[in-house]
Steps between C-alpha positions, in 0.01 A plus 500: 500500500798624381593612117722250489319220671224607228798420227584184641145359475435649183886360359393199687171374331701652135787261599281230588346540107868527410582151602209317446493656117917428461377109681255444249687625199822266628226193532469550111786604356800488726700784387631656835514856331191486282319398836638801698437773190132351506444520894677836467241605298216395666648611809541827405178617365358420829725629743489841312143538544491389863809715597328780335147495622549337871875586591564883362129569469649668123211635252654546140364839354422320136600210291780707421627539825401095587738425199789699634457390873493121363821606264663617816384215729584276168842669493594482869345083508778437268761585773322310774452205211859455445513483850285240535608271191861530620403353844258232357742360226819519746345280740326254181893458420709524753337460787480115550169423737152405423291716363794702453303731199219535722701663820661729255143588334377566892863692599497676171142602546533627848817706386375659179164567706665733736730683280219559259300628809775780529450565137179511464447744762785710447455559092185312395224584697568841601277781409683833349244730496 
């Protein structure tokens, strides 16, 4: 399989815990943005360590070196987050169908995803040695 059909599985099962964590957090306190920061989260904990391990096959050096690669995959995840919360709250208020929050989560997801890919692979998890 390809790197990036690796990604998409990987970004697929951390998007998956993405929107059933943002869900569940709506379910009890139905804050649109507190839902997506806490899916966010979740969300990106585990697509970092599945990108890294099964997608660019990366080994960090140290702790040290884990901490900057997460900075820089932390860094870079803020660009493809944007992204993503810009798609999912224009369609939860101006887009007027059903589920209208939820397409935008999926189209937001999908769009981030591959842009990240190009980041991620171009400046994160690149080895300079």
């Amino acid at each position: 399989m390809s790197q990036l059909g690796i990604y998409i599985l990987c970004i697929s099962f951390a998007s998956a815990v993405n929107y059933v964590a943002q869900e569940s957090f709506y379910v009890f306190w139905p804050q649109v943005v507190v839902a997506m920061i806490f899916g966010t989260g979740a969300g990106l904990v585990v697509k970092y360590f599945l990108v890294k391990k099964y997608a660019f096959v990366f080994k960090t050096r140290d702790r040290k070196h884990e901490a900057q690669v997460f900075f820089i995959y932390g860094l870079w995840g803020v660009v493809a987050t944007l992204l993503f919360w810009g798609t999912e709250l224009g369609f939860h208020y101006f887009v007027n169908i059903p589920y209208s929050r939820q397409v935008g989560t999926v189209v937001g997801l999908v769009t981030s995803g591959y842009a990240k890919f190009i980041m991620d692979r171009d400046y994160v998890f690149v080895n300079k040695e």
